[in-house]
C-alpha positions, 0 to 999 in steps of 0.5 A: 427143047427139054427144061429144066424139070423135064417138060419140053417147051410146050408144056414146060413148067416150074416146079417150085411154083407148082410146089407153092400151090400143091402147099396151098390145096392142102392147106385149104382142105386142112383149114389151120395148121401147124408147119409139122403137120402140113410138112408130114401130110405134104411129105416134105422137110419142115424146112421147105415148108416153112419156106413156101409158107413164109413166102406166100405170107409175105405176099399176102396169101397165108396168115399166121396165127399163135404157129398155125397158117391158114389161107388169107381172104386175098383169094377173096379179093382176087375172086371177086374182082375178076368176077365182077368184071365179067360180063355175064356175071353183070347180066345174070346175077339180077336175074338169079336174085329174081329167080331165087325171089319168085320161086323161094329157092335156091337159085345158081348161076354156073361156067365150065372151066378145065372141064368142070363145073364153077359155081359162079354166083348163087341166090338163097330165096326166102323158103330155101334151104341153106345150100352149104356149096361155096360161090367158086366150088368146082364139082364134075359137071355129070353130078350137077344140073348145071354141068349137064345143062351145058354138056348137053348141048357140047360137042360131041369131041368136047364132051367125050375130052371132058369124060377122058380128062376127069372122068365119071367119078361117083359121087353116090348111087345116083350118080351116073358113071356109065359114058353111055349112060350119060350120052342118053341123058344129055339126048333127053335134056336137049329135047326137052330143054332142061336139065334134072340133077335128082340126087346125083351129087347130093341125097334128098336134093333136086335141082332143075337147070337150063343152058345160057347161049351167046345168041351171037355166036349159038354157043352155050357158055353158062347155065342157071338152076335152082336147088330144093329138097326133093319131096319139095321140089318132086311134085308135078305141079310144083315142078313144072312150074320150076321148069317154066321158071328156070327156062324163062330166067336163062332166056332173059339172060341170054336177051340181055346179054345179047344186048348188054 
């Protein structure tokens, strides 16, 4: 069956509601704007959007200020109590305050979701670095410790879905954009049992990170890291000690989760 914006049934959509988001992502990447500005970056009449952005305002996802739009903390709202509500966020998060606490770094909790990476909860400990990464940031999962952490213990057919769906996009000279490449490393971090994100993403950061397993079902579903600055975090003893920090904290999590 064809619909009525040219999907068959299996992946039929609506077009005016996609519409409605692609209004929103432009207006998160440009914060506060006017309607002819947004209009003329959408390409799009200012009378449509006008229109979106009335609407989604009525409902509560857009504010208005002196004519200019901006996202409202609704999304907050919805983040945050579908977050709350997940069990392993529960389980994790006093073991991620913990991990920031004893290390004095910065601490993360992240899933996989579509393929990337969700930063779902993170700790600042009382030495860290401020870490500008927002709580909900999607980032590839081959740029960060986390991502990897996961991908290395995938499937082979899901890791090389995720690789042809997203790709393996550069985010500087670190980062790996080679399959082959990235298939050798995901081998050395299932042997040794933790990941090292070594400026992949970000210059001067080093961040160490090991996998959660859903002990019931021998499935990874999370990972735990901590971040630091790399002529910090670089010395042998001091990474060592990160390494045994980590892959105690994502073993405590998986206990308790198991028995959660």
């Amino acid at each position: 069956m064809i619909n009525n914006t040219g999907g068959t049934e299996a992946n039929k959509t609506l077009g005016s509601v996609e519409k409605a988001f692609t209004v929103l992502e432009q207006l998160r990447q440009m914060r506060k704007t006017g309607v002819s500005d947004l209009a003329k970056q959408l390409d799009l009449p200012k009378s449509t959007v006008h229109i979106y952005l009335q609407t989604l305002q009525s409902e509560g996802f857009v504010v208005q200020d002196d004519g200019e739009y901006a996202l409202s903390y609704r999304f907050l709202e919805y983040g945050g109590d579908f977050r709350n509500e997940s069990r392993l966020y529960q389980v994790a998060k006093p073991e991620v305050d913990k991990l920031a606490s004893e290390t004095g770094e910065v601490a993360n909790l992240g899933i996989e979701e579509n393929g990337l990476r969700v930063l779902l909860y993170k700790s600042d400990g009382p030495e860290a670095i401020h870490d500008n990464a927002p709580i909900g940031e999607y980032a590839h999962m081959h740029w960060t410790a986390l991502g990897k952490a996961m991908l290395a213990h995938y499937p082979t057919s899901r890791v090389e879905s995720i690789i042809e769906t997203h790709g393996l996009p550069r985010a500087n000279e670190h980062t790996i954009t080679d399959a082959d490449e990235l298939v050798t490393e995901l081998e050395h971090i299932r042997e040794r049992g933790y990941s090292v994100e070594d400026q992949d993403r970000r210059q001067g950061v080093l961040t160490i990170g090991a996998p959660i397993t859903d002990r019931s079902a021998d499935t990874v579903i999370s990972a735990v890291s901590v971040s630091g600055p790399k002529s910090h975090l670089e010395d042998q003893e001091r990474f060592e000690e990160l390494v045994s920090a980590v892959k105690k904290t994502a073993n405590v999590i998986e206990l308790r989760y198991s028995h959660y």
